[in-house]
Backbone as numpy.savetxt, mean C-alpha at the origin, in Angstrom:
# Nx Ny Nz CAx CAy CAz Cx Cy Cz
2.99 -20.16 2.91 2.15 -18.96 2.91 3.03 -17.71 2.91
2.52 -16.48 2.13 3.21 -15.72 2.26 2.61 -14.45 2.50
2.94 -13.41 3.51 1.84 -12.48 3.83 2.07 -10.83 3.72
1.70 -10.05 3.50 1.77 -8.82 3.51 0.78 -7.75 4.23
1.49 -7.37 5.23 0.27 -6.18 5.94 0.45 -4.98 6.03
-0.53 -5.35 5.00 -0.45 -3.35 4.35 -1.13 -2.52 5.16
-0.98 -1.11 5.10 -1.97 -0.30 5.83 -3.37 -0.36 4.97
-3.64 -0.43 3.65 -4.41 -0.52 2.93 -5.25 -1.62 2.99
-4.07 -2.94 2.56 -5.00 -4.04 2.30 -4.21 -5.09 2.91
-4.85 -5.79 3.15 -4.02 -7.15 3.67 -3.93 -8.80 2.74
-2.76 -8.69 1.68 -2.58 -9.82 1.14 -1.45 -11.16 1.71
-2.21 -12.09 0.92 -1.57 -13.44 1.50 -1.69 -14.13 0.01
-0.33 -14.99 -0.26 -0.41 -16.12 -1.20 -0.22 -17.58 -0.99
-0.41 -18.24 -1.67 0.16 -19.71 -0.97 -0.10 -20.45 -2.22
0.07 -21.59 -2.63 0.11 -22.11 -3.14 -1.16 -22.29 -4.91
-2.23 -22.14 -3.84 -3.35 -22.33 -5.01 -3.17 -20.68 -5.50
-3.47 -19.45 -4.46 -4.29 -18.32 -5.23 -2.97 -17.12 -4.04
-3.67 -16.39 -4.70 -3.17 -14.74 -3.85 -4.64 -14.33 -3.63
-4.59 -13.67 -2.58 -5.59 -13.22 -1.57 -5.83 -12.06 -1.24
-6.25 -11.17 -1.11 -6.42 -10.02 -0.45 -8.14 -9.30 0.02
-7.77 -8.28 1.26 -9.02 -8.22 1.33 -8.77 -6.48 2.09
-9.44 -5.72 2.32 -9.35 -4.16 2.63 -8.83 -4.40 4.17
-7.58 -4.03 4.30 -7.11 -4.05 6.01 -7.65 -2.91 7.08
-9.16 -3.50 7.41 -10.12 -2.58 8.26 -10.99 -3.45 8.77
-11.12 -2.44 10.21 -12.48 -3.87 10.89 -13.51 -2.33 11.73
-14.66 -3.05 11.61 -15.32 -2.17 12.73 -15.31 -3.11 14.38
-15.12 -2.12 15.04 -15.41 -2.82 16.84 -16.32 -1.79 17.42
-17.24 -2.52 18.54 -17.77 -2.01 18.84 -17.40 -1.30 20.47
-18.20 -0.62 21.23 -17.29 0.07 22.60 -17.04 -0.62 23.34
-17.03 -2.39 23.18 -16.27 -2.92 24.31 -14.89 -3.63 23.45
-14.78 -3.54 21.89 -13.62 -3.92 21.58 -14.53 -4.96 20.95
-14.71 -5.51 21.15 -15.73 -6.56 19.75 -15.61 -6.66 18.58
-15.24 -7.34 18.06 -15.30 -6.99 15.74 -16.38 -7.60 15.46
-17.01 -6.65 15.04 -18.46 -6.72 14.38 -18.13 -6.85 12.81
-17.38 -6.75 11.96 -17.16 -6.42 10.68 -15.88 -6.31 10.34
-15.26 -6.91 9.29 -13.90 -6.79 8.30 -13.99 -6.62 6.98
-12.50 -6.13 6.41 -12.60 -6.72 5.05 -13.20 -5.63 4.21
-14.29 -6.36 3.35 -15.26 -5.51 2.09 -16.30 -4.75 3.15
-16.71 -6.11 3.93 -18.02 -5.31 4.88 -17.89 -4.65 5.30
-16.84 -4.31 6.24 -16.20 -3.00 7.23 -16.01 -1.57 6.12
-15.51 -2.24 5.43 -15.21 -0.90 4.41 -16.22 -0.41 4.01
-17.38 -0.91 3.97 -18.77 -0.57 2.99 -19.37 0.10 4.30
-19.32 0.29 5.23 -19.56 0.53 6.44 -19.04 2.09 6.77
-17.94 2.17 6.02 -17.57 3.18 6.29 -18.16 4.89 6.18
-18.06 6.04 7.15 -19.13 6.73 7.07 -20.63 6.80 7.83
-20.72 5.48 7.70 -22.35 5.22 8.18 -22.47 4.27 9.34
-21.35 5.23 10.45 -21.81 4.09 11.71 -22.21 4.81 12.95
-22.90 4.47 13.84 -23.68 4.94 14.51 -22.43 5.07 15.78
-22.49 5.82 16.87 -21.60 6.28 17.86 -20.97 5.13 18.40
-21.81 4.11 18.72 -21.17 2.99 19.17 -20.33 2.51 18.86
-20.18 2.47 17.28 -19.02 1.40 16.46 -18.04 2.58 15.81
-16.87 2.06 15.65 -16.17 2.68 15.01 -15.11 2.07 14.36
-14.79 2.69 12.67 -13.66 1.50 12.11 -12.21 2.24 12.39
-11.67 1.27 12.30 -10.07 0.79 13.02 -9.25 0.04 11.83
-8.21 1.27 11.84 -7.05 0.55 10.93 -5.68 -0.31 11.56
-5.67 -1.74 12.00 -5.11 -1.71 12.87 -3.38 -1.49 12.22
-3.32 -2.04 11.08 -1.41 -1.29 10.47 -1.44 0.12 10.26
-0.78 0.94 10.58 -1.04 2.57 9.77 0.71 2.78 9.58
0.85 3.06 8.60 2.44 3.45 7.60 3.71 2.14 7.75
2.31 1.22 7.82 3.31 0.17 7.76 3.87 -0.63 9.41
3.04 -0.10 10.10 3.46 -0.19 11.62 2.19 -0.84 12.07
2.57 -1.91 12.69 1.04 -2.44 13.59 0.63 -1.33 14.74
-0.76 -1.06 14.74 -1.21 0.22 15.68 -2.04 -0.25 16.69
-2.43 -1.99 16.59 -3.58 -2.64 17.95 -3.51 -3.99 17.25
-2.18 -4.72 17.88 -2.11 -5.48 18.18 -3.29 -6.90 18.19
-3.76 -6.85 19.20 -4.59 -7.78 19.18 -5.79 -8.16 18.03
-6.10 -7.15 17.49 -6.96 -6.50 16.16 -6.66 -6.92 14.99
-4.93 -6.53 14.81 -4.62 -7.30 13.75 -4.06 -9.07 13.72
-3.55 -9.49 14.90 -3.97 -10.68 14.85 -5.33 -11.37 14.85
-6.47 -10.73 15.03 -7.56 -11.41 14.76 -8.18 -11.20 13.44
-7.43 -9.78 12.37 -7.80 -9.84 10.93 -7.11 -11.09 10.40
-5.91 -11.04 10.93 -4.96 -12.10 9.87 -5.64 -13.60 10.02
-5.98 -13.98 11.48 -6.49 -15.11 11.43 -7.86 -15.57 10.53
-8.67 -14.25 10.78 -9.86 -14.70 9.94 -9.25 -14.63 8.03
-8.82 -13.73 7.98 -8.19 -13.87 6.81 -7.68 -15.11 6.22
-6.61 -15.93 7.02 -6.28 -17.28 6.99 -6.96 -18.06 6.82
-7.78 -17.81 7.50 -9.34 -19.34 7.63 -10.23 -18.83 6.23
-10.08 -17.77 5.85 -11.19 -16.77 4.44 -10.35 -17.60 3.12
-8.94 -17.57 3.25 -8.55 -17.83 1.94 -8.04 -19.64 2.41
-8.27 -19.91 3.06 -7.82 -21.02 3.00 -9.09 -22.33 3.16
-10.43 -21.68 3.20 -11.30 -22.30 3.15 -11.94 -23.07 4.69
-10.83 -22.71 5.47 -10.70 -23.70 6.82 -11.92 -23.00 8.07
-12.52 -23.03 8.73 -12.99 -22.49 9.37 -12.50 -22.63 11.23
-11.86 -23.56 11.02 -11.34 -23.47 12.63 -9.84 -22.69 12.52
-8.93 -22.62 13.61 -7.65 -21.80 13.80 -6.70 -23.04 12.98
-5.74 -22.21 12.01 -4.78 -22.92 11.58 -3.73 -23.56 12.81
-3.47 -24.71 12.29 -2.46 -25.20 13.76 -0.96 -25.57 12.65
-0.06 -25.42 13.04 1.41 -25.65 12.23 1.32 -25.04 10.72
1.24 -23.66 11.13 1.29 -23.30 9.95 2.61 -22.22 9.65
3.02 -22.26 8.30 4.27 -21.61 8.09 3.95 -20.38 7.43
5.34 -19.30 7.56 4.56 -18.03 6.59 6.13 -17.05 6.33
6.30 -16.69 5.29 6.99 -15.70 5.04 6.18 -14.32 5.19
6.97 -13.60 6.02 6.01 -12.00 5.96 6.94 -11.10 5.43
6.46 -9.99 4.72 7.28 -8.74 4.44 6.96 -7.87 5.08
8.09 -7.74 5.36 8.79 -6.20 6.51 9.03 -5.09 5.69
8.05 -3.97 6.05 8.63 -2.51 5.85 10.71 -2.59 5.97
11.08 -1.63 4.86 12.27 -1.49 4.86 12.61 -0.74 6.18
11.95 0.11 6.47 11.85 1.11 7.02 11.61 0.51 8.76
11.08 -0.32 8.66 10.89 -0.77 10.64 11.79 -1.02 11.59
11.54 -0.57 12.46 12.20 -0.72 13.88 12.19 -2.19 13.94
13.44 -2.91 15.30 13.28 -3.60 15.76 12.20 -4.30 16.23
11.57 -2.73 17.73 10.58 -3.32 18.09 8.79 -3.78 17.03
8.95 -3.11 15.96 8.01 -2.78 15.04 8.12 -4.54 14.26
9.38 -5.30 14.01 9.39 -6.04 13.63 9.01 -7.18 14.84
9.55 -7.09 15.67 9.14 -8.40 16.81 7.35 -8.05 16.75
6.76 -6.97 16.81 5.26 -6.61 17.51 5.04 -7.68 15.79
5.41 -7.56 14.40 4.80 -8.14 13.59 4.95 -9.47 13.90
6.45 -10.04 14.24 5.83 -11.46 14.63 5.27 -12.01 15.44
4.93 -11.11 16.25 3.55 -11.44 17.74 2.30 -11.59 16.99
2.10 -10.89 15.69 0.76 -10.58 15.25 0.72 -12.40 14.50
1.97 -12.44 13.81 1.82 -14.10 13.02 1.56 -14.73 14.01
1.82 -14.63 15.14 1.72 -15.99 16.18 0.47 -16.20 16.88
0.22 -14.73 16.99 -0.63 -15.00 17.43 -2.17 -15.93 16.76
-1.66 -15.05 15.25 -3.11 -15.57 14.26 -2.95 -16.97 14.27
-1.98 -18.18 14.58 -1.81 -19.08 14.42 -0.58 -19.42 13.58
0.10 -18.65 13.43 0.97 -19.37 12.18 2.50 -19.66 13.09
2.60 -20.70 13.33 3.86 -21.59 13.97 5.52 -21.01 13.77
5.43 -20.76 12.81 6.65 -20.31 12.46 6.93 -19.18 11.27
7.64 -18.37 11.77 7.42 -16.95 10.79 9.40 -16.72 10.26
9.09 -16.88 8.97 10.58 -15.91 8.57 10.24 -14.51 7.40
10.91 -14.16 7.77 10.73 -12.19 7.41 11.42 -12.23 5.89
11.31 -10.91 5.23 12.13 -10.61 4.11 11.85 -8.94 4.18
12.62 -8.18 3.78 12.23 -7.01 3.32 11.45 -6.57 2.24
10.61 -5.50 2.48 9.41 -5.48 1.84 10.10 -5.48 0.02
11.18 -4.21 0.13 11.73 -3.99 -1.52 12.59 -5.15 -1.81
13.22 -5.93 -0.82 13.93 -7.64 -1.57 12.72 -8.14 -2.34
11.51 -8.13 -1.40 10.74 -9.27 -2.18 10.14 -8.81 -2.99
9.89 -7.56 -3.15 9.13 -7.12 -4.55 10.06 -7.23 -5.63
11.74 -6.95 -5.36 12.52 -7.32 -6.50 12.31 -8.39 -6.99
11.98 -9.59 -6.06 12.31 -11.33 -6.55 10.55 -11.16 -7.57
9.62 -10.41 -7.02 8.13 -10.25 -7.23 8.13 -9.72 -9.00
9.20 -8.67 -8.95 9.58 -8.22 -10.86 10.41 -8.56 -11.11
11.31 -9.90 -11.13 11.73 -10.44 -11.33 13.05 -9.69 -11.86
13.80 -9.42 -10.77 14.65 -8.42 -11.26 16.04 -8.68 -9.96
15.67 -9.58 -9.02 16.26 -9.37 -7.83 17.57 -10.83 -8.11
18.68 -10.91 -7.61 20.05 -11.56 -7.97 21.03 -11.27 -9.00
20.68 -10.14 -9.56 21.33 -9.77 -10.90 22.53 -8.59 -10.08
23.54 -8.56 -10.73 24.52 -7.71 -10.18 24.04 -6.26 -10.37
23.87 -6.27 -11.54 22.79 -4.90 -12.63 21.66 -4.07 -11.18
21.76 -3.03 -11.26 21.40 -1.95 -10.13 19.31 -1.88 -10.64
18.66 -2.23 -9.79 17.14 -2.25 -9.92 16.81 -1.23 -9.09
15.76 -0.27 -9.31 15.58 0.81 -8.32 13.92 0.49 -8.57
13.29 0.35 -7.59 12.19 -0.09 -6.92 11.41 0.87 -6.38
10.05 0.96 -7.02 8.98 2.54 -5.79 7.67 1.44 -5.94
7.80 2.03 -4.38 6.84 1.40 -3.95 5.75 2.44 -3.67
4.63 2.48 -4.00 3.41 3.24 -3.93 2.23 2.77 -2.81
2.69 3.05 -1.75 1.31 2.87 -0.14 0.49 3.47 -0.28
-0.62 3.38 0.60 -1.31 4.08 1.16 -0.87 5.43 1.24
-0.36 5.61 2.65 0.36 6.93 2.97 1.74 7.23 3.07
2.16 6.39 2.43 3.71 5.93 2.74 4.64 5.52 1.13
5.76 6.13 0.53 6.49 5.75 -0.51 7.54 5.56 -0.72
7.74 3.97 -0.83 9.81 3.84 -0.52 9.77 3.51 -1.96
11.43 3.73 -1.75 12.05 4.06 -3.26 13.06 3.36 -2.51
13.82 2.10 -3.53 15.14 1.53 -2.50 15.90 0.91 -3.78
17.05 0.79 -4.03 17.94 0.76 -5.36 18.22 -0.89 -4.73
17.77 -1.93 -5.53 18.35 -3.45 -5.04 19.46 -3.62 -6.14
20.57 -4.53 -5.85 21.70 -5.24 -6.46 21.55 -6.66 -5.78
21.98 -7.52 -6.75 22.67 -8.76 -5.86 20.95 -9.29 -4.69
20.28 -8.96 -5.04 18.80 -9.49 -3.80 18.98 -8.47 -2.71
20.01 -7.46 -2.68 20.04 -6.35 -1.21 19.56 -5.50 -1.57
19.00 -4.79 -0.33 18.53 -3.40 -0.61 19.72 -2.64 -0.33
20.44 -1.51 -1.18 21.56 -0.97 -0.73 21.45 0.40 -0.39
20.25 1.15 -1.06 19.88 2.63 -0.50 18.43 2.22 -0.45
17.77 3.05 0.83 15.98 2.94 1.22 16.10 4.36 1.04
14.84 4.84 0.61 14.35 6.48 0.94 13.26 6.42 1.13
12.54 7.13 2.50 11.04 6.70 2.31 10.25 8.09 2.53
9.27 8.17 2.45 8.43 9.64 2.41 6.66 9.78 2.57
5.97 10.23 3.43 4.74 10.06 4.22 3.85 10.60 3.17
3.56 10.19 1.92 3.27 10.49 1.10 2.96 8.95 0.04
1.33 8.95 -0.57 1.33 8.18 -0.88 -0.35 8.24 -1.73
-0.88 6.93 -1.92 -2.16 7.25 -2.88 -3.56 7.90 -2.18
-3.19 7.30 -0.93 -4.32 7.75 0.17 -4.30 9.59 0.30
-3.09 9.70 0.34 -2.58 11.52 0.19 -3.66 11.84 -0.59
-3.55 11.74 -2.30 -4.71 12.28 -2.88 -6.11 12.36 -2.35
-6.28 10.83 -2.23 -7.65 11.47 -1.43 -8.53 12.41 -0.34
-7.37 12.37 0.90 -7.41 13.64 1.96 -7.11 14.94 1.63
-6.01 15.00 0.67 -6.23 16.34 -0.33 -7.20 16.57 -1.04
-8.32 16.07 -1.43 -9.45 16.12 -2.35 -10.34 16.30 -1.59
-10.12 16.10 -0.30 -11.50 15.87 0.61 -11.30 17.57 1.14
-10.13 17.64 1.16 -9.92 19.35 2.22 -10.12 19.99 0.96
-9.46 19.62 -0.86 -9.52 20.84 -1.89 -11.73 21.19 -2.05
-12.25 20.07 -1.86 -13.46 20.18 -2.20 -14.58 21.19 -1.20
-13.68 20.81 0.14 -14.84 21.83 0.96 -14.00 23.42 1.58
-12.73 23.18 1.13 -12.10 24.88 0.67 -12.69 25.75 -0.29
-12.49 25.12 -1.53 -13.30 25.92 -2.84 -14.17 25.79 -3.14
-15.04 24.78 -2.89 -16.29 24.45 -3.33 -17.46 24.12 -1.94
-17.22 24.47 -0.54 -18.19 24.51 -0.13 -18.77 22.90 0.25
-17.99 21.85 -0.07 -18.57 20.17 -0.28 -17.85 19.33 0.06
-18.38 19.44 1.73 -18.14 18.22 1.85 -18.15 16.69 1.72
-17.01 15.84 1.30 -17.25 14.58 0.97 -16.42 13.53 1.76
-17.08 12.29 1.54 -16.31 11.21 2.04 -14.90 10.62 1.18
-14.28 9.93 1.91 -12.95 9.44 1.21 -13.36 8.44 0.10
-14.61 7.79 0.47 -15.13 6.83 -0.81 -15.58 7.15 -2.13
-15.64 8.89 -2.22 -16.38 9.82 -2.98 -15.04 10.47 -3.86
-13.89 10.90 -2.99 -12.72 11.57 -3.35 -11.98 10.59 -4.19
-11.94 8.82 -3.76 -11.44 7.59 -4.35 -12.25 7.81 -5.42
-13.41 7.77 -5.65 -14.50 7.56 -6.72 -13.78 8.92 -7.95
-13.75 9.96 -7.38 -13.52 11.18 -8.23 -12.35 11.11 -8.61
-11.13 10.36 -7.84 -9.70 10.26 -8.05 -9.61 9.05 -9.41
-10.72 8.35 -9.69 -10.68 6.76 -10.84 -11.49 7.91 -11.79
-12.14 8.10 -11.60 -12.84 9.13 -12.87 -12.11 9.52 -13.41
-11.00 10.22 -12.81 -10.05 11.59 -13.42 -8.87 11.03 -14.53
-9.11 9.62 -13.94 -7.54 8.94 -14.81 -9.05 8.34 -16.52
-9.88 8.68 -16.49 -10.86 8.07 -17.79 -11.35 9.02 -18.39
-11.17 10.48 -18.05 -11.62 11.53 -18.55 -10.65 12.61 -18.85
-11.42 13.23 -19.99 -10.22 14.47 -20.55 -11.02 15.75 -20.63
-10.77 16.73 -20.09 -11.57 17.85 -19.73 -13.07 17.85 -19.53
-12.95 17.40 -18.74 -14.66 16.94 -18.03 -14.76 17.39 -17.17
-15.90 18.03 -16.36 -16.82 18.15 -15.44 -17.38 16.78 -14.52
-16.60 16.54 -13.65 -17.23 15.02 -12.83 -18.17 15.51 -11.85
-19.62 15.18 -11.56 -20.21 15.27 -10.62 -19.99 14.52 -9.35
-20.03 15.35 -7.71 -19.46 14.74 -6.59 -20.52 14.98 -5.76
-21.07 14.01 -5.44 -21.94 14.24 -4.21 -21.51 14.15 -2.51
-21.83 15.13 -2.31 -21.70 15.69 -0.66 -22.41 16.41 0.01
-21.79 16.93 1.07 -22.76 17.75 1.61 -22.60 18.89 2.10
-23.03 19.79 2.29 -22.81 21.56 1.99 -22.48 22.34 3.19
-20.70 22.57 3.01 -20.76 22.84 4.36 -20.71 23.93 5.24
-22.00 24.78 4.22 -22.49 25.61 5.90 -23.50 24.95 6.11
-24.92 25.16 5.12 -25.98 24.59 5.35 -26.11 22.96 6.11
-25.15 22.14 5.40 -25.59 20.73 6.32 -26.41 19.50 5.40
-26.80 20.50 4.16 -27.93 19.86 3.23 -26.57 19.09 2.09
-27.72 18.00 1.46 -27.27 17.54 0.95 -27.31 17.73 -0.33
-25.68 18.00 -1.29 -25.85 18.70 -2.48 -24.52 17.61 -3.20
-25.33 18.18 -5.00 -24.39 17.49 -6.03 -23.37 19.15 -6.74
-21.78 19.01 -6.09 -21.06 19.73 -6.85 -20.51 19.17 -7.82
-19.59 19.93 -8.68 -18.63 19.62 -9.79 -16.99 19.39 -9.50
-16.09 18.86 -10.00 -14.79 19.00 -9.65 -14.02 18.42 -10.95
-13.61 19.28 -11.74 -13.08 19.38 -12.89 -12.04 18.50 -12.65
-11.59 17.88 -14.20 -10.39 17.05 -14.23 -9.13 17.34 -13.95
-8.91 18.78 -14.95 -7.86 20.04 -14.10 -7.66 20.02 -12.78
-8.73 20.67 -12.27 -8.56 20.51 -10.26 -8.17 18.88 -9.73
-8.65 18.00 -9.85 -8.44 16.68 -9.04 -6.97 16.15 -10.03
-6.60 16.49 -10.86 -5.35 16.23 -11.74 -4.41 17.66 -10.58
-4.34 18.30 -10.32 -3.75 19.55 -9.62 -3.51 19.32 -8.38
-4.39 18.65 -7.82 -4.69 17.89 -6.33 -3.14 16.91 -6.48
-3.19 16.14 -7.56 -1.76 15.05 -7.40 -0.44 15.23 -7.42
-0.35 16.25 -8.03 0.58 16.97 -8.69 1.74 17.00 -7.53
1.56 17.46 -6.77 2.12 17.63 -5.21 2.82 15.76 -4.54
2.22 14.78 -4.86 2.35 13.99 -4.36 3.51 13.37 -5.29
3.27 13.66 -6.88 3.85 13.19 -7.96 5.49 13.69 -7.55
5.41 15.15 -7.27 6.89 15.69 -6.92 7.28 15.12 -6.08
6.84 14.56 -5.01 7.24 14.01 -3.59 8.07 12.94 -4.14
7.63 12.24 -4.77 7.95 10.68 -5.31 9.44 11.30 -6.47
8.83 12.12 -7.21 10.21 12.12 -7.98 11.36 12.75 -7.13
11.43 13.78 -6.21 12.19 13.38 -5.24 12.79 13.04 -4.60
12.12 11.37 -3.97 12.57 10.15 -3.44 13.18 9.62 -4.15
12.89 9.64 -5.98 13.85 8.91 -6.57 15.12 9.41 -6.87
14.82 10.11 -7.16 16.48 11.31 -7.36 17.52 11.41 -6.12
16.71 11.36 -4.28 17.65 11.34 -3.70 18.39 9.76 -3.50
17.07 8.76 -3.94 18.32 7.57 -3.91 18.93 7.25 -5.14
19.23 7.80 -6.35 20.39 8.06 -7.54 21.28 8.52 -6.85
20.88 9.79 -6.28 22.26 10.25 -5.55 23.26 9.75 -4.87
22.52 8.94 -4.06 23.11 8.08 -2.96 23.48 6.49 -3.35
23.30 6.59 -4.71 23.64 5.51 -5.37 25.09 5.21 -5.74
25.62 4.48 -6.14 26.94 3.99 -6.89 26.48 4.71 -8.35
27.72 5.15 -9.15 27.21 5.70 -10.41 27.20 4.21 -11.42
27.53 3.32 -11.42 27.59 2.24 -12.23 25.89 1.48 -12.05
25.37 1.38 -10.61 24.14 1.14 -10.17 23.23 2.24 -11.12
23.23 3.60 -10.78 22.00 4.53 -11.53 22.57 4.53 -13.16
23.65 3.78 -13.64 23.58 3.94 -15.27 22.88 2.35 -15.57
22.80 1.33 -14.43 21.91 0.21 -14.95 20.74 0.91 -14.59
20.26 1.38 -14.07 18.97 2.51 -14.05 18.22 2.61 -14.87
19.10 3.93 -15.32 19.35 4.39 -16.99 18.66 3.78 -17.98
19.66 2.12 -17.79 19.09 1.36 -19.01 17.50 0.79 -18.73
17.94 0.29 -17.87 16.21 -0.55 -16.98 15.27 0.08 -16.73
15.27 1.10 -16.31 14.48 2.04 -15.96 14.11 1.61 -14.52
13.06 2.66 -14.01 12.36 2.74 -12.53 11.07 2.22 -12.78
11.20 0.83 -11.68 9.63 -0.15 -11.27 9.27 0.67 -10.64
7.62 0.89 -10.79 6.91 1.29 -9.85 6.20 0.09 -9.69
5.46 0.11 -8.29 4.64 -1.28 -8.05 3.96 -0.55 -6.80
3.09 -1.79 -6.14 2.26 -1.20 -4.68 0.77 -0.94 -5.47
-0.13 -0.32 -4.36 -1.77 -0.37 -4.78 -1.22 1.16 -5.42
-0.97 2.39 -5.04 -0.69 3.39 -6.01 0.17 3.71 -6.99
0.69 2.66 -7.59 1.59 3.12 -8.66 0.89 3.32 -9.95
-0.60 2.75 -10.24 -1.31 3.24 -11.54 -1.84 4.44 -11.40
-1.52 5.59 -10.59 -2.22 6.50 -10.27 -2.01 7.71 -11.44
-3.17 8.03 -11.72 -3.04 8.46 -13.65 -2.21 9.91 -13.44
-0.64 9.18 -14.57 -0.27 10.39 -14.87 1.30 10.56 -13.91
1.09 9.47 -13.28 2.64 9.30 -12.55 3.54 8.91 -13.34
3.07 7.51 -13.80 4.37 7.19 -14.66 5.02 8.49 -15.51
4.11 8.69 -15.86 4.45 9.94 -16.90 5.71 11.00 -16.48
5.09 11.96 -15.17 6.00 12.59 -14.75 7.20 12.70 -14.04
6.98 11.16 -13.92 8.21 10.69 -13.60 9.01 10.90 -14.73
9.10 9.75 -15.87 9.99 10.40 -17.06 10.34 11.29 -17.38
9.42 12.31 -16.90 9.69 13.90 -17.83 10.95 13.97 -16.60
10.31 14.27 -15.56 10.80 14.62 -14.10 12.72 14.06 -14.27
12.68 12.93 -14.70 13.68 12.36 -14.13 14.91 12.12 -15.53
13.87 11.76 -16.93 14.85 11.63 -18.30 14.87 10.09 -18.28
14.14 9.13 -17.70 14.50 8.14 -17.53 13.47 7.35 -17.72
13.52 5.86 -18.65 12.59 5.17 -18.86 11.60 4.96 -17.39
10.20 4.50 -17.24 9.79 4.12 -16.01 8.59 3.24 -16.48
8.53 2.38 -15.75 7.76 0.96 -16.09 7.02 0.52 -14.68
5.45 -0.08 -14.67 4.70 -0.43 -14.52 4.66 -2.00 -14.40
5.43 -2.22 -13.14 5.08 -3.90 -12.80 4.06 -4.42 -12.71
3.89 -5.51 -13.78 2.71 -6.06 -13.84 1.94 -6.45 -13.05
2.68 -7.32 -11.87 1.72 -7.62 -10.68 1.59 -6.48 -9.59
1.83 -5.48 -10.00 1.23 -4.46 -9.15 1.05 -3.79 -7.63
-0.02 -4.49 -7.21 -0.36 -4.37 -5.59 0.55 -5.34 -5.00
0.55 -6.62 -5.81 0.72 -7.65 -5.28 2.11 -8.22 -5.37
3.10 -7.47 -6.04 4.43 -7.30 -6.42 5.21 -8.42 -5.02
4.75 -7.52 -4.02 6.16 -7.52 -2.56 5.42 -8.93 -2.31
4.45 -9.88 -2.08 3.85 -11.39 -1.68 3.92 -12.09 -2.67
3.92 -11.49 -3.84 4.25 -12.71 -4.92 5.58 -13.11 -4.81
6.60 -12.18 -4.40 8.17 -12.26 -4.50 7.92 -12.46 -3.02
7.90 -12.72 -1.90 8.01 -13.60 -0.86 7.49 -14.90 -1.08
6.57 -14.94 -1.87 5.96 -16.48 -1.77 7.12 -17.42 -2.73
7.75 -16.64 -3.97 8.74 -17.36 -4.50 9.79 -17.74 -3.69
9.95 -16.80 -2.39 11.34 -16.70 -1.86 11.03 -18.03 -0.88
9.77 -18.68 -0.76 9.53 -19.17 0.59 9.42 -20.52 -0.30
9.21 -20.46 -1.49 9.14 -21.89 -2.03 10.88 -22.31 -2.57
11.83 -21.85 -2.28 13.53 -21.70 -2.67 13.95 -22.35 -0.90
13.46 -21.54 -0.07 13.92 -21.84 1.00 14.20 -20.93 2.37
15.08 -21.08 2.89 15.20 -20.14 4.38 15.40 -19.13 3.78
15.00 -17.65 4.46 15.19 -15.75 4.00 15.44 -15.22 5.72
15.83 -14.49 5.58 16.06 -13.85 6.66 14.94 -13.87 7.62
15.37 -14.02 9.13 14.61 -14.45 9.91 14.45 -12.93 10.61
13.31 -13.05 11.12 12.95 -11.99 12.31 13.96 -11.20 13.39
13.94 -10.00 13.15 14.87 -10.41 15.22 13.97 -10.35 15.88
């Protein structure tokens, strides 16, 4: 098994399929999970005082413990068909480049707890290298990873990561920027499911007028505004620089023989935000440099642990 816990979503692969499901639960005021997954998410917005949803990873860091060992378990038993607790079960997990010690032990409390017997680790950008098939080659791979709220950029050689750069900036960004640009200029307030909705529109349309429903925020009433492709394309723009950035400061910090295999190869993007319309793009301009779109995508960093776990032992936990 091989697992990934995203702040976003929470995937797992293993043998038959790859898995994933929205990493969110609702609990209620004594701590209870009433809801995960799709349901929790569909939930979102519309819960009454009592309940409230809970992200238990946020930037890559477990934030409640006990919470997320009880997503992962049901998760386990969801994709694996099983309905009681897995007993001897094995798992490669990917580790943020970026984590603490203690950040890494709290993740393997979370495997153990869900049931899984024995846990060995990999770094999140090793395994997305082995994931685009790019990782053991002497030849310099530079890797962006696109989070939630979070964007590493890390140059692999040889299966190592040899420069990390990371930056609090990520696909979720757009949307909280869309949510504050809409009820600044326009008076409309909206939900993050509305700003996501207006943020997929924008990458299918070319000078359009998208209608956004919200709600009006002096009055309170409920109203349909507009939010041009221009504006929610303007909204990204900011996040796009962040990222080119990150890549430029790890060239810098690169070997020059590493950023001229670069050069040739160009820059993977991968993670749930790397199709975000109009990145690839300015990256090239931004940077002069080919940039490419890993096919497996979200699922890049667990596909390349699950290869690494079917080869053999990877770096273990501390």
């Amino acid at each position: 098994m091989a697992i990934d816990l995203g702040s976003a979503r929470l995937r797992l692969r293993d043998q038959r399929q790859a898995w994933s499901a929205p990493h969110v639960a609702i609990v209620d005021e004594e701590g209870s999970l009433r809801a995960w997954g799709d349901e929790a998410l569909a939930m979102a917005g519309r819960l009454p005082p009592r309940l409230r949803l809970v992200r238990p990873v946020a930037a890559g860091a477990v934030a409640d413990l006990p919470l997320a060992a009880r997503l992962l378990g049901s998760a386990l038993r969801a994709a694996s068909g099983k309905s009681r607790r897995l007993r001897g079960a094995q798992a490669v997990v990917c580790v943020p480049d970026h984590a603490t010690s203690l950040e890494r032990h709290v993740l393997r409390q979370v495997c153990k707890d869900a049931g899984i017997n024995q846990v060995r680790s990999v770094p999140h950008s090793v395994a997305a290298a082995v994931g685009a098939g790019v990782s053991g080659s002497p030849a310099g791979a530079l890797l962006v990873d696109i989070g939630e709220h979070r964007t590493s950029a890390s140059m692999i050689a040889l299966g190592t990561a040899l420069v990390t750069r990371t930056v609090k900036r990520g696909a979720g960004s757009v949307d909280t920027w869309l949510m504050r640009h809409a009820r600044e200029e326009h008076a409309l307030t909206i939900g993050a499911q509305v700003a996501e909705e207006a943020k997929l529109a924008a990458a299918l349309e070319t000078g359009a007028r998208l209608p956004v429903r919200g709600q009006d925020r002096d009055e309170g009433l409920p109203r349909v505004g507009e939010l041009t492709v221009a504006e929610i394309r303007a909204v990204q723009r900011p996040v796009y620089e962040d990222v080119a950035r990150l890549v430029t400061a790890v060239l810098d910090a690169s070997p020059p023989e590493l950023v001229d295999d670069v050069f040739e190869r160009g820059v993977l993007l991968h993670g749930g935000g790397a199709r975000l319309y109009g990145l690839d793009a300015h990256l090239r301009q931004e940077l002069s440099m080919p940039v490419h779109l890993v096919e497996s995508g979200a699922d890049t960093a667990v596909e390349g642990a699950w290869l690494l776990a079917a080869e053999g032992p990877v770096l273990e936990l501390a």
